[in-house]
C-alpha positions as CSV (number, residue, x, y, z in Angstrom):
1,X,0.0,0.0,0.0
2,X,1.3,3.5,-1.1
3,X,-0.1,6.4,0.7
4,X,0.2,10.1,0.6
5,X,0.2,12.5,3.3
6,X,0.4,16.4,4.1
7,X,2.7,18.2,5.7
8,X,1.6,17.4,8.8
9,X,2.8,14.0,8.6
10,X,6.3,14.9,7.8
11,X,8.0,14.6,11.0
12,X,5.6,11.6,12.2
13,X,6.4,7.6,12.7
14,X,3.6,6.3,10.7
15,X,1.6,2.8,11.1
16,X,-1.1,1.7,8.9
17,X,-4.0,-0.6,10.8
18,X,-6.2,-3.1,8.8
19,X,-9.5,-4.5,9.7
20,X,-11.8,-6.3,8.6
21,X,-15.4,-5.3,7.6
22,X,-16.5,-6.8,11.2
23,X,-13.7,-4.5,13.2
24,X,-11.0,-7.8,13.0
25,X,-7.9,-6.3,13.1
26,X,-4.8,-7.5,11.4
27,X,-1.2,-7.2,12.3
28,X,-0.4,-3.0,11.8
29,X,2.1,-2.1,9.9
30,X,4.8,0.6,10.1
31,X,5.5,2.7,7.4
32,X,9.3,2.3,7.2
33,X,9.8,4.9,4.3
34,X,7.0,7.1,5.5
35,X,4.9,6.4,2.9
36,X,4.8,2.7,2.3
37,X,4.0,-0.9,3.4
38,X,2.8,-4.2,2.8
39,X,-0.5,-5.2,3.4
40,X,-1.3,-8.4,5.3
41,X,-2.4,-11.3,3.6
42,X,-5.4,-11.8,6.2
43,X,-6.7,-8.4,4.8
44,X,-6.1,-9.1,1.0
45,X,-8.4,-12.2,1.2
46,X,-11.0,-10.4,1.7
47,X,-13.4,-8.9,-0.8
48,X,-13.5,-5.8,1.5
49,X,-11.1,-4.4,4.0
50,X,-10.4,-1.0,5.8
51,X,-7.4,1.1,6.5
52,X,-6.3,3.8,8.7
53,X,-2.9,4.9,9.1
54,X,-1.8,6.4,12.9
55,X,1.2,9.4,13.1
56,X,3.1,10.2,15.8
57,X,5.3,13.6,15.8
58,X,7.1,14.9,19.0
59,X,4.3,16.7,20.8
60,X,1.2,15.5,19.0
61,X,-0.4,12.6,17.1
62,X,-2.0,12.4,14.2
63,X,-4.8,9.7,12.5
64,X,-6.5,9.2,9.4
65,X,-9.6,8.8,8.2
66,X,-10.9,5.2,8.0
67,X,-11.2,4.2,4.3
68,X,-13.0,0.9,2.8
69,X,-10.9,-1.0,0.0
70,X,-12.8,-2.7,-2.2
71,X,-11.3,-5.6,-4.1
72,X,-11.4,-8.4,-6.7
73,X,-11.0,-11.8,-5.9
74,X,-11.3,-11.8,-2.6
75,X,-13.2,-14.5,-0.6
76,X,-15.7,-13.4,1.7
């Protein structure tokens, strides 16, 4: 997963957070490049999953807003 983010974001440690449609979550993940990660294969077998990504800068934090992925070949 690729994402891109204001300046805000700059000076933040980033982690992206999966879930399921029911609220399962999968394993986060932390941006290591600030923009980038892999996504975990319990979300890609879905036919639907949701994503967030968390920031965390010296003195405040920073989220995202929740967004449904919608996907081929997915299972259930």
């Amino acid at each position: 997963a690729v994402f891109v983010f204001s300046q805000e974001w700059d000076k933040c440690v980033k982690v992206a957070q999966f879930k399921s449609e029911m609220g399962t979550e999968f394993p986060p993940q932390i941006l290591e490049d600030g923009y980038s990660c892999i996504i975990p294969d319990e979300a890609l077998a879905k036919k639907k999953f949701r994503v967030s990504v968390l920031g965390k800068g010296n003195e405040y934090i920073i989220t995202s807003n929740d967004v449904v992925v919608h996907q081929n070949g997915g299972s259930k």
